[in-house]
VEXROZA-206905 format. One line per field, with one value per residue: residue in one letter; x negated, y, z negated of N, C-alpha, C in turn. Coordinates in steps of 0.1 Angstrom, whole numbers. Example, Ala and Ser with C-alpha at 12.3 -4.5 7.8 and 13.67 -1.06 7.14 Angstrom:
REM VEXROZA-206905
residu A;S
n_X -132;-128
n_Y -57;-22
n_Z -78;-71
ca_X -123;-137
ca_Y -45;-11
ca_Z -78;-71
c_X -132;-129
c_Y -33;0
c_Z -78;-79
This chain:
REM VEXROZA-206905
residu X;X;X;X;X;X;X;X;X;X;X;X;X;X;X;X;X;X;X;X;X;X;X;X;X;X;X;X;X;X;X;X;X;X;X;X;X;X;X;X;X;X;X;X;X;X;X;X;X;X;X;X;X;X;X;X;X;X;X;X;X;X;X;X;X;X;X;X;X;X;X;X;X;X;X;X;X;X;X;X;X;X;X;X;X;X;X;X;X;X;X;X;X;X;X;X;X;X;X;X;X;X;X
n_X 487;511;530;527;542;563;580;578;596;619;625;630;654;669;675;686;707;721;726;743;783;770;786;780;782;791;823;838;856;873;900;905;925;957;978;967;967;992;1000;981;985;1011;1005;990;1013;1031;1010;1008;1034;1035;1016;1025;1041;1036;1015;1025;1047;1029;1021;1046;1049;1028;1032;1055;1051;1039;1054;1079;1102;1111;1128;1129;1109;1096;1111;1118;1091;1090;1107;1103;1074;1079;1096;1074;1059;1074;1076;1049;1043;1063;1053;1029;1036;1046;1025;1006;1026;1026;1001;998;992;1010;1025
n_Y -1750;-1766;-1749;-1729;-1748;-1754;-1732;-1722;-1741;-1736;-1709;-1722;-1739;-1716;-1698;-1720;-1724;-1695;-1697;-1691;-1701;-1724;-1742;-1733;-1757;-1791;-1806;-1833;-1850;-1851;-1852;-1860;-1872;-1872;-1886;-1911;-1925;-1932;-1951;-1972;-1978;-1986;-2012;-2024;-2027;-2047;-2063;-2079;-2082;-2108;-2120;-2126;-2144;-2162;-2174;-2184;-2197;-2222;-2232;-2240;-2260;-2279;-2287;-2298;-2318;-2337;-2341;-2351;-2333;-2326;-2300;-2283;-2272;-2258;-2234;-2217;-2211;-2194;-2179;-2169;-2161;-2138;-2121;-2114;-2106;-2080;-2065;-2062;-2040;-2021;-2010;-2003;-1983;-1966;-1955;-1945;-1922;-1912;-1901;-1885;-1894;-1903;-1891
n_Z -322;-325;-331;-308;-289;-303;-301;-273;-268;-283;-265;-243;-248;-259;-231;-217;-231;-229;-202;-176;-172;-182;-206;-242;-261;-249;-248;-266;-252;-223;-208;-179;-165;-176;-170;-176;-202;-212;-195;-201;-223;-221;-208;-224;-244;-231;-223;-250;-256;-240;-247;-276;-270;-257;-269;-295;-283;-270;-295;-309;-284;-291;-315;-312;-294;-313;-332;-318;-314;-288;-275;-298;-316;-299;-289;-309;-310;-294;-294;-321;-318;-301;-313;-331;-318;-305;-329;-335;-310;-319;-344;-335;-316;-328;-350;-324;-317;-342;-341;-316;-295;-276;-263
ca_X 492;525;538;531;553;578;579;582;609;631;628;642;667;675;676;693;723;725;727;760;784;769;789;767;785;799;830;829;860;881;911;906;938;964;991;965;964;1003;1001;969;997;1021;997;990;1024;1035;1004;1010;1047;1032;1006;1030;1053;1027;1004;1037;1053;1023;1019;1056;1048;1018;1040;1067;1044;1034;1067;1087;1114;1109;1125;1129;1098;1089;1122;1116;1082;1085;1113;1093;1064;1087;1102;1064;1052;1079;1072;1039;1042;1070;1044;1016;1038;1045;1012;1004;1033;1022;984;1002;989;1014;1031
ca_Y -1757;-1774;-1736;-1725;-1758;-1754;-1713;-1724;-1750;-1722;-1701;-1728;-1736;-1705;-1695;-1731;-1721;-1686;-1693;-1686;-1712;-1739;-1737;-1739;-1773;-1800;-1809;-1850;-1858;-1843;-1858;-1857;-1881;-1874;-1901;-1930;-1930;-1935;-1963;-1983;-1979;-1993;-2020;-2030;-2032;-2056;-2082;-2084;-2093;-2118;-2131;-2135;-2157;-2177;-2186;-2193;-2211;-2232;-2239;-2249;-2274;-2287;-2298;-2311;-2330;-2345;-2346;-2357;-2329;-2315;-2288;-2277;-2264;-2248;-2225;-2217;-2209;-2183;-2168;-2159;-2152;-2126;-2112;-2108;-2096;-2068;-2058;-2052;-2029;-2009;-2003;-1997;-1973;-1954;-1952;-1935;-1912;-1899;-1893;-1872;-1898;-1917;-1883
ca_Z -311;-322;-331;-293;-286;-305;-295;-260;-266;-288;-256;-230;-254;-256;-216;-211;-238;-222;-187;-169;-164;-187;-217;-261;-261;-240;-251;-267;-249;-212;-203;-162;-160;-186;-169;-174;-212;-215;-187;-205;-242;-216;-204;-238;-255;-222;-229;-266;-260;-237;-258;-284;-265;-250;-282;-302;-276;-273;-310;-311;-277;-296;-327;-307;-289;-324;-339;-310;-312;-276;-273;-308;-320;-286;-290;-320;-314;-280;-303;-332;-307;-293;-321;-342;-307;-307;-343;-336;-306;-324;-353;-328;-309;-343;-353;-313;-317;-350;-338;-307;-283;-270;-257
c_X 507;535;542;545;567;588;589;598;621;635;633;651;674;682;684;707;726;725;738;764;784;774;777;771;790;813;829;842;869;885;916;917;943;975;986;969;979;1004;993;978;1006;1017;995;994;1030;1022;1002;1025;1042;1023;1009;1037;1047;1019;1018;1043;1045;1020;1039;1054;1041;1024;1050;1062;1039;1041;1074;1098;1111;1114;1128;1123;1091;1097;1118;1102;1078;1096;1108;1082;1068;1087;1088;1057;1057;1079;1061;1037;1050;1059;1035;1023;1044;1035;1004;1014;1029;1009;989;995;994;1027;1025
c_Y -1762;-1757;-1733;-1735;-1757;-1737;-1719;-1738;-1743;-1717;-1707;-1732;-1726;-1696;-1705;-1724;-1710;-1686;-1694;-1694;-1722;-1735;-1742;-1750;-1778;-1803;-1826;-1855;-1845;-1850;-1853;-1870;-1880;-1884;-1913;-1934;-1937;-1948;-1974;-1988;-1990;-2008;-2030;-2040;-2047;-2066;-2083;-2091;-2104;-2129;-2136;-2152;-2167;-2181;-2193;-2206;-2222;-2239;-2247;-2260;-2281;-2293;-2302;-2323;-2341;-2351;-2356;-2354;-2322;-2303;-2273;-2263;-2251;-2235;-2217;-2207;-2196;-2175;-2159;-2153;-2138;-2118;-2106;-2101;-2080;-2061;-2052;-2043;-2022;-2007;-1998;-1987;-1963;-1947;-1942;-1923;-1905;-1892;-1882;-1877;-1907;-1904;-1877
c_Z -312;-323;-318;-289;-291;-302;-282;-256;-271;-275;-245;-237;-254;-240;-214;-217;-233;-207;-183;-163;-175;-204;-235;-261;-253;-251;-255;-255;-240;-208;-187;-156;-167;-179;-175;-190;-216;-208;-193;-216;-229;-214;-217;-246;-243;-225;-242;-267;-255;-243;-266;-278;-262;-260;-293;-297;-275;-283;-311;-301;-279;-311;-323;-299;-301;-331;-335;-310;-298;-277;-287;-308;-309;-281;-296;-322;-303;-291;-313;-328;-304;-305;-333;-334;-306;-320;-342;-325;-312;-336;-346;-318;-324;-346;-338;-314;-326;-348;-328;-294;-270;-266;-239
């Protein structure tokens, strides 16, 4: 009994992979929009500078609020935001260019 079964499962397997049209494999992955993926990289690298600036800046306006240098630490702190923000998109657009995805 499981022979017949498994007979009969060979033979629609077989008839399914040869029928005309439906290719032996699917493919895992079809890129039916190649603009979006460059736009989403774009999307990205724009809220990571932002996220820098704003979690920095906030940590410098939460120790100037404690210190009592106003506008020191809050300088200070959207700068370095910035500038560790822009470090890590230029490494994370490196790292896309060399995969051959960020073309």
């Amino acid at each position: 009994m499981v022979d017949k079964a498994s007979e009969q499962q060979k033979r629609a397997r077989a008839h399914f992979d040869s029928a005309r049209g439906v290719p032996f494999r699917m493919p895992r992955f079809v890129n039916r929009r190649p603009g979006v993926d460059q736009a989403n990289e774009g999307w990205a690298h724009f809220s990571t500078l932002i996220a820098g600036i704003g979690v920095y800046g906030a940590i410098g306006y939460g120790l100037d609020r404690l210190i009592g240098t106003w506008p020191i630490l809050f300088a200070i702190g959207m700068v370095g935001g910035c500038a560790g923000a822009v470090y890590l998109v230029w490494i994370r657009a490196k790292q896309n260019a060399s995969r051959g995805s960020g073309r």
